[in-house]
C-alpha positions in Angstrom: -0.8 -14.3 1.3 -1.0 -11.4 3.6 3.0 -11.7 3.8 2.6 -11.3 0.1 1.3 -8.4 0.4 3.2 -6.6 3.1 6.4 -7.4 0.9 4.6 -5.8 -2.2 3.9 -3.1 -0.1 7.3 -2.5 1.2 9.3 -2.8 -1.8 7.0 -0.1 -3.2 8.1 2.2 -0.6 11.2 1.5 -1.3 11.1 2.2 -5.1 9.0 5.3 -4.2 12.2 6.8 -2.4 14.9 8.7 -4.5 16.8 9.2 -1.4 17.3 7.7 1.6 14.2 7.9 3.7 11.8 5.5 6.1 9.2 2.8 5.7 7.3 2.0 9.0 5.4 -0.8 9.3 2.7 -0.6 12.5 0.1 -2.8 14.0 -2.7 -2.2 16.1 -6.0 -3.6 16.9 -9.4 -1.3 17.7 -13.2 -2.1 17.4 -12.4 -5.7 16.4 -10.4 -5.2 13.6 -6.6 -5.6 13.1 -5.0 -2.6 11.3 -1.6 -2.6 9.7 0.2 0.6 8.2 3.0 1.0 5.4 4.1 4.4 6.0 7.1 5.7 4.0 8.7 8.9 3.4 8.7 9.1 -0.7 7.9 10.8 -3.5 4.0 10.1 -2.8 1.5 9.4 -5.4 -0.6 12.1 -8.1 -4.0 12.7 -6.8 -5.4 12.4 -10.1 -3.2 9.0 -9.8 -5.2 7.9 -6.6 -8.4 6.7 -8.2 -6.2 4.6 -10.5 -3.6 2.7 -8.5 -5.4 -0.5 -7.7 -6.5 -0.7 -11.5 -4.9 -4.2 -12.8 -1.9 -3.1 -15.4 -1.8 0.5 -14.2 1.4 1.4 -13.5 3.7 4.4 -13.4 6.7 2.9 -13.3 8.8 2.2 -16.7 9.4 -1.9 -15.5 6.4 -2.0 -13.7 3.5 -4.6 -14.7 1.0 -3.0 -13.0 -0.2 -5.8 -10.6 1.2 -5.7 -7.7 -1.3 -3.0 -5.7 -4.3 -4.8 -7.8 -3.6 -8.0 -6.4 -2.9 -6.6 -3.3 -6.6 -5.5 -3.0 -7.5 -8.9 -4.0 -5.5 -10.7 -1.4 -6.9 -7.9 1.7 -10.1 -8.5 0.7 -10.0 -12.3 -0.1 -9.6 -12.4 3.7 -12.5 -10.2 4.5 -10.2 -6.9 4.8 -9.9 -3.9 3.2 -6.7 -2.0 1.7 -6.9 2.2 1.8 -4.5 4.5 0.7 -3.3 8.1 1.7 -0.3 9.7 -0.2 0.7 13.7 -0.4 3.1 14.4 -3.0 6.7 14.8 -1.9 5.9 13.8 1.9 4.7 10.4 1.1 1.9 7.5 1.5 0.4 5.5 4.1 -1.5 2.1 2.8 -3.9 1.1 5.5 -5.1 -2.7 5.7 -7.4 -3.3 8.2 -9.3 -7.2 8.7 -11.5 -8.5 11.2 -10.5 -10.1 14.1 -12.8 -13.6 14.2 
């Protein structure tokens, strides 16, 4: 599942790009916790968009269905985890998961 949801995230990126830019994907652990990043380099997200994005059928795309980052959230914390967000319009936006290491 959590495969699921790195390839949700990813693909986003991807679509968030209008040009060629980067995605980076990191992993680290601190204080217990695993912590993965999806960091790309797109068109970022509205701040009045923010509060919104993990809302099931929001979407901003014109094909989108608006699950994909809802069922994200579902899937990070089905597994004890939580899913965070960070985006600056035309720089981009960094989805943080972090989980607890049992």
């Amino acid at each position: 599942k959590i495969i699921q949801v790195l390839i949700n995230l990813i693909r986003n990126s991807f679509q968030a790009m209008d040009q060629a830019g980067v995605v980076k994907l990191s992993m680290l652990t601190a204080g217990g916790k695993a912590i993965i990043e999806v960091e790309d380099t797109g068109k970022g997200i509205a701040e009045e968009d923010l509060p919104k994005i993990f809302d099931p059928f929001y979407t901003t795309k014109e094909e989108g269905t608006g699950l994909g980052l809802s069922l994200c959230q579902k899937i990070v914390e089905d597994h004890g985890g939580k899913i965070m967000v960070h985006s600056q319009l035309n720089v981009g936006t960094v989805f943080t998961l972090t989980f607890p290491i049992p």
